[in-house]
C-alpha positions as CSV (number, residue, x, y, z in Angstrom):
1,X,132.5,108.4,153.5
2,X,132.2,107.4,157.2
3,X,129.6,109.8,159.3
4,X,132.6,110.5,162.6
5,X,134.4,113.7,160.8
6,X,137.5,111.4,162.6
7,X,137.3,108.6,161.5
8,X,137.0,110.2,157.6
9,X,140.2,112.4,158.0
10,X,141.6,109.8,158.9
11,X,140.6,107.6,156.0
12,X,141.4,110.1,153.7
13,X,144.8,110.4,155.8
14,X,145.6,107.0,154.7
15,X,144.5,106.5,151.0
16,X,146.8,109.6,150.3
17,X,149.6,107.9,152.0
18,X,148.4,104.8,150.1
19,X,148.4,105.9,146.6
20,X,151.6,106.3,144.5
21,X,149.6,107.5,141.6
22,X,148.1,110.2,140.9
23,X,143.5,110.5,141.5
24,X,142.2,108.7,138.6
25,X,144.8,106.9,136.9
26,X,143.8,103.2,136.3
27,X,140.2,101.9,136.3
28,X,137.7,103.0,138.3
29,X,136.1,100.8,140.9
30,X,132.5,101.0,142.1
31,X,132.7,99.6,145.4
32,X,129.1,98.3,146.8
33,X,128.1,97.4,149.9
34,X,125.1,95.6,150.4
35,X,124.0,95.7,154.0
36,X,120.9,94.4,155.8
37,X,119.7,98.0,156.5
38,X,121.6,100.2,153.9
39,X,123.2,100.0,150.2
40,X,126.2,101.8,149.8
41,X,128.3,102.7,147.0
42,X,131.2,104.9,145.9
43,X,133.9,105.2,143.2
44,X,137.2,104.3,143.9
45,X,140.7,104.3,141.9
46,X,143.3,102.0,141.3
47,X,144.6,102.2,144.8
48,X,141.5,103.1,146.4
49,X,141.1,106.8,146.7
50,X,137.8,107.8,146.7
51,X,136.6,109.8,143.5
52,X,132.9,110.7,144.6
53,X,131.2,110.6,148.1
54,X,129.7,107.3,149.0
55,X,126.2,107.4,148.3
56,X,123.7,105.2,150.7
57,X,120.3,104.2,149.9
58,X,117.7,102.3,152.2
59,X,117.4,98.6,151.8
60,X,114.1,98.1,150.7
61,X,111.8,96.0,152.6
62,X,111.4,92.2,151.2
63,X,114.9,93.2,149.3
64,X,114.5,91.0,146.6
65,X,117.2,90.7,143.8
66,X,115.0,92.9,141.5
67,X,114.8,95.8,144.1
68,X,118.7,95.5,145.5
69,X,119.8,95.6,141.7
70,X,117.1,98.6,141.1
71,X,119.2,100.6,144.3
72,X,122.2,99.6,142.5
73,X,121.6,101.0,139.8
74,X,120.0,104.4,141.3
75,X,123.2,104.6,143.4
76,X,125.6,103.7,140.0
77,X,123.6,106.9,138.1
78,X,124.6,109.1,141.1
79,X,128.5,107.9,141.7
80,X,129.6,109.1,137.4
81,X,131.9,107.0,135.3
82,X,133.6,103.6,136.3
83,X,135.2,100.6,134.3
84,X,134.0,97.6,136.7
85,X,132.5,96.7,139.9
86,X,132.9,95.2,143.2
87,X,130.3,93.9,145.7
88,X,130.2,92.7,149.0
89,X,126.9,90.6,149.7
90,X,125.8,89.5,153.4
91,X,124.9,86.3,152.5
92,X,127.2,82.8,151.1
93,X,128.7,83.6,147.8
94,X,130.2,80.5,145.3
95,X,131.1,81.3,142.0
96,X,129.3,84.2,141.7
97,X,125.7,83.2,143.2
98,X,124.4,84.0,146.1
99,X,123.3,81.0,148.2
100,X,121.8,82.8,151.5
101,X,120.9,86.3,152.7
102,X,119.4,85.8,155.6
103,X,118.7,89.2,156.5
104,X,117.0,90.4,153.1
105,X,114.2,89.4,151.0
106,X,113.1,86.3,149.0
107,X,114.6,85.0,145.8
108,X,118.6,84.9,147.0
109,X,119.2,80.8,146.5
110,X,121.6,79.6,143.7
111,X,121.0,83.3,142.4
112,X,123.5,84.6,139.7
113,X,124.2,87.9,141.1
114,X,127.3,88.6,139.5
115,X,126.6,87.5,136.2
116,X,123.2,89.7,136.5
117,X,125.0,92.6,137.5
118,X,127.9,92.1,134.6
119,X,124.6,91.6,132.0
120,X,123.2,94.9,133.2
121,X,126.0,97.0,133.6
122,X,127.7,95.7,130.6
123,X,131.3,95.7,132.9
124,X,133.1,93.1,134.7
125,X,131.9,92.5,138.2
126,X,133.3,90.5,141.5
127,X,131.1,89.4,143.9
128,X,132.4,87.9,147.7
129,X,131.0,88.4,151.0
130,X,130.9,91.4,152.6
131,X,132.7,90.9,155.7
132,X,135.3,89.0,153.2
133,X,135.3,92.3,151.4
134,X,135.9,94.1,154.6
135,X,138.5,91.7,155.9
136,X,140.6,91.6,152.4
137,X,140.8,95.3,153.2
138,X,141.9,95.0,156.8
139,X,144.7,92.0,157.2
140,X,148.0,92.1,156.8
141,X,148.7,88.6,154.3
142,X,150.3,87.5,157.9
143,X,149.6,84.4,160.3
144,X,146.3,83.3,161.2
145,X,143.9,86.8,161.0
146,X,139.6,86.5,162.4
147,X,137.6,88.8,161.3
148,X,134.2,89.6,162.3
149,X,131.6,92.0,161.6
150,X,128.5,93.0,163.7
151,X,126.1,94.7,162.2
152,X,122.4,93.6,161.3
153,X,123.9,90.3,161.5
154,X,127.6,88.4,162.1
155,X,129.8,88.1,159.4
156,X,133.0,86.1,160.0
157,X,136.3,85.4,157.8
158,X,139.5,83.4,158.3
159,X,142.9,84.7,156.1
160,X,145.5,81.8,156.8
161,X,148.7,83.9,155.7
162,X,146.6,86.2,153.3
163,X,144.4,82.9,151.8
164,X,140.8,83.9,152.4
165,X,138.3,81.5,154.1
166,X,134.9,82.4,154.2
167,X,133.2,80.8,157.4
168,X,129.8,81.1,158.9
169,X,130.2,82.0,162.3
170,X,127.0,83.9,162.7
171,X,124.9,80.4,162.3
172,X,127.0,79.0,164.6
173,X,125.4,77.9,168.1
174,X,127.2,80.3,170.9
175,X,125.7,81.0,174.2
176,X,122.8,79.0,176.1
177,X,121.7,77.6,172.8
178,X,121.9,80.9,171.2
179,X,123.4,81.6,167.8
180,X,126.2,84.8,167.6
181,X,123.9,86.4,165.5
182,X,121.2,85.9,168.5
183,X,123.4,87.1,170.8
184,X,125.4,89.9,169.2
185,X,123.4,91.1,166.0
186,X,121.5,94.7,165.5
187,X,118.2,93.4,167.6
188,X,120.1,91.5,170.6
189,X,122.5,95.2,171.0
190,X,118.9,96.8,170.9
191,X,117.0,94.4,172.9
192,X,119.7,93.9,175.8
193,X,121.3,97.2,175.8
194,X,124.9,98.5,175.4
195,X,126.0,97.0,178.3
196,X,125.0,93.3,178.3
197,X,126.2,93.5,174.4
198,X,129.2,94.6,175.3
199,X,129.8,91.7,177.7
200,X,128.6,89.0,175.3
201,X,131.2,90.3,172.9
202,X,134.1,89.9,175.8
203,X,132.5,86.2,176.4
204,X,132.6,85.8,171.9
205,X,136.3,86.9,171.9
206,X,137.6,84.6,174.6
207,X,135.6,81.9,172.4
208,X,136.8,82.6,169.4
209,X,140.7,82.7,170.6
210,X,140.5,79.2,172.3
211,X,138.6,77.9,168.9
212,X,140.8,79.9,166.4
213,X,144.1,80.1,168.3
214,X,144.2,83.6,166.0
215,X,147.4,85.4,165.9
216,X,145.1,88.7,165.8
217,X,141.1,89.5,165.3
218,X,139.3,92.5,163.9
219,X,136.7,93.8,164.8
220,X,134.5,95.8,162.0
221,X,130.8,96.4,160.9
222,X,128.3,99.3,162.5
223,X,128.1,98.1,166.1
224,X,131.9,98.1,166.5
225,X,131.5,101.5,167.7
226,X,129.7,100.5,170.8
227,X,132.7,98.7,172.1
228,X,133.0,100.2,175.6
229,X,135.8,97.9,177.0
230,X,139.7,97.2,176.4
231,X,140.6,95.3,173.9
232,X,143.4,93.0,174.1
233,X,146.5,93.2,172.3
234,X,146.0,91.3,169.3
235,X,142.3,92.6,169.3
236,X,141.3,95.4,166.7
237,X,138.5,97.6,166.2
238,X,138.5,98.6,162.3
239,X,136.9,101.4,160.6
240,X,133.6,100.3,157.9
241,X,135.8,102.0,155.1
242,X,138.1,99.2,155.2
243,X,134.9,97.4,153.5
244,X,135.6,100.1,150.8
245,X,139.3,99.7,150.2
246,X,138.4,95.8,150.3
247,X,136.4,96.2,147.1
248,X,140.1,96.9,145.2
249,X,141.5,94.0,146.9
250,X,139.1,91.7,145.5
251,X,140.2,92.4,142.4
252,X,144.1,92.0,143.0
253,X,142.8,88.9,144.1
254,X,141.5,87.8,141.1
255,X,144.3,88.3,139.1
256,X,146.6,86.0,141.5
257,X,143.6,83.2,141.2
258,X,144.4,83.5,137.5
259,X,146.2,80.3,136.4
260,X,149.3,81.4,135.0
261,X,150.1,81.6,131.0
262,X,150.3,78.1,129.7
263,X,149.3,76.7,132.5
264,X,145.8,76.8,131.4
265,X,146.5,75.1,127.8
266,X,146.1,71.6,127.5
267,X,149.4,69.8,126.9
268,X,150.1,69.0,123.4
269,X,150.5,64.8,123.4
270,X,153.9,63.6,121.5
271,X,153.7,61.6,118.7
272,X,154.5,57.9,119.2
273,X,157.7,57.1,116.9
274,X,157.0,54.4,114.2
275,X,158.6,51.2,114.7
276,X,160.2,49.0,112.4
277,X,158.6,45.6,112.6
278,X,160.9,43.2,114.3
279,X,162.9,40.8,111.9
280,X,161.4,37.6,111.4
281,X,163.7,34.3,113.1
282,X,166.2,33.0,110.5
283,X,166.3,35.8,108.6
């Protein structure tokens, strides 16, 4: 759970409010996060109450897929039973392969993460982005909703009335030639200091409302604590759990992407009625 005793009352606060069911009923989620600095991991039910303490393991240094998948598995033995698994990646996910990850090791492009994970663990597994994770966990399913993560790099997300974009904004040339990853990533809040951070993320904001024209923007990831200044009305600062209730989400999502029944059957072609041959002339 979050490390501000606050912030995980609160949490807990909520997911009790949440749930209509009872601890345990329905199947149990392991919710990963794959960061650039940490792995984390807990078990979650149906509606997203926690049923064991998240776990958090190092990222290993050159965090190739054979080591993350290793910490996955430590942190899986650790977390007890669970029926499937979600995983938010920091990196470009399509159909279940990861096309960048930037801020781990070698080995990532065109890689089949889900479908590795699913082989290993022998259960069904969904695989997005994480700051998609954290956003499908956040929004409301209303209006144009940004969200953004700053952490050891910029995640970024667009839900156009609940329909989830992913978008990379991190890449994305910002400030004197500088990327917002440059200017607003773990080593730029280190190497400028709280302060000038804090103002480069007023200057990102105002960007991002003329480019988006967002009818509200959430903030999440580790370095949203440091936010030191106002922020405007339609501007939120969101807790990391909302990563963790984002790992059920991406499930209920699944199920809506499902085609429904019959839909998915190819239409049966109708038989062409036999026709008499025409009467010869004269007859």
């Amino acid at each position: 759970m979050a490390d501000d005793p606050v912030e995980r009352a609160e949490y807990a606060e909520r997911m009790q409010q949440n749930s209509k069911t009872d601890a345990g009923t329905g199947p149990r989620t392991l919710a990963v996060d794959i960061g650039g600095t940490g792995i984390k991991a807990m078990v979650l039910d149906a509606k997203g109450t926690p049923l064991s303490d998240r776990k958090k393991i190092e990222t290993p240094k050159n965090a190739t897929p054979k080591k993350v998948i290793g910490v996955i598995k430590d942190l899986a033995t650790e977390a007890g039973d669970f029926d499937r698994i979600s995983v938010g990646f920091p990196g470009v996910i399509k159909d279940g392969h990861v096309f960048t990850a930037a801020n781990l090791g070698k080995g990532w492009v065109d890689y089949p993460l889900e479908a590795e994970l699913a082989k290993k663990f022998k259960l069904p597994v969904r695989l997005a982005n994480d700051a998609d994770v954290q956003g499908l966990g956040c929004t409301t399913g209303r209006g144009d909703e940004l969200v953004i993560t700053l952490g050891t790099g910029f995640g970024s997300v667009l839900f156009v009335d609940g329909h989830r974009i992913h978008l990379e904004l991190g890449h994305h040339p910002f400030h004197k030639g500088k990327t917002y990853e440059d200017e607003l990533g773990h080593k730029a809040l280190k190497k400028k200091g709280v302060k000038k951070w804090n103002r480069m993320l007023r200057e990102a904001i105002d960007d991002l409302a003329r480019a988006f024209n967002y009818d509200h923007l959430y903030i999440g990831g580790g370095s949203a604590a440091k936010i030191s200044f106002k922020l405007p009305p339609n501007v939120s600062a969101i807790s990391n759990e909302d990563g963790i209730l984002g790992g059920i989400k991406l499930w209920e999502e699944a199920g809506k992407l499902k085609p429904p029944a019959g839909l998915a059957a190819k239409p049966k072609e109708k038989k062409a009625a036999a026709k008499k041959p025409a009467p010869e002339a004269g007859r």
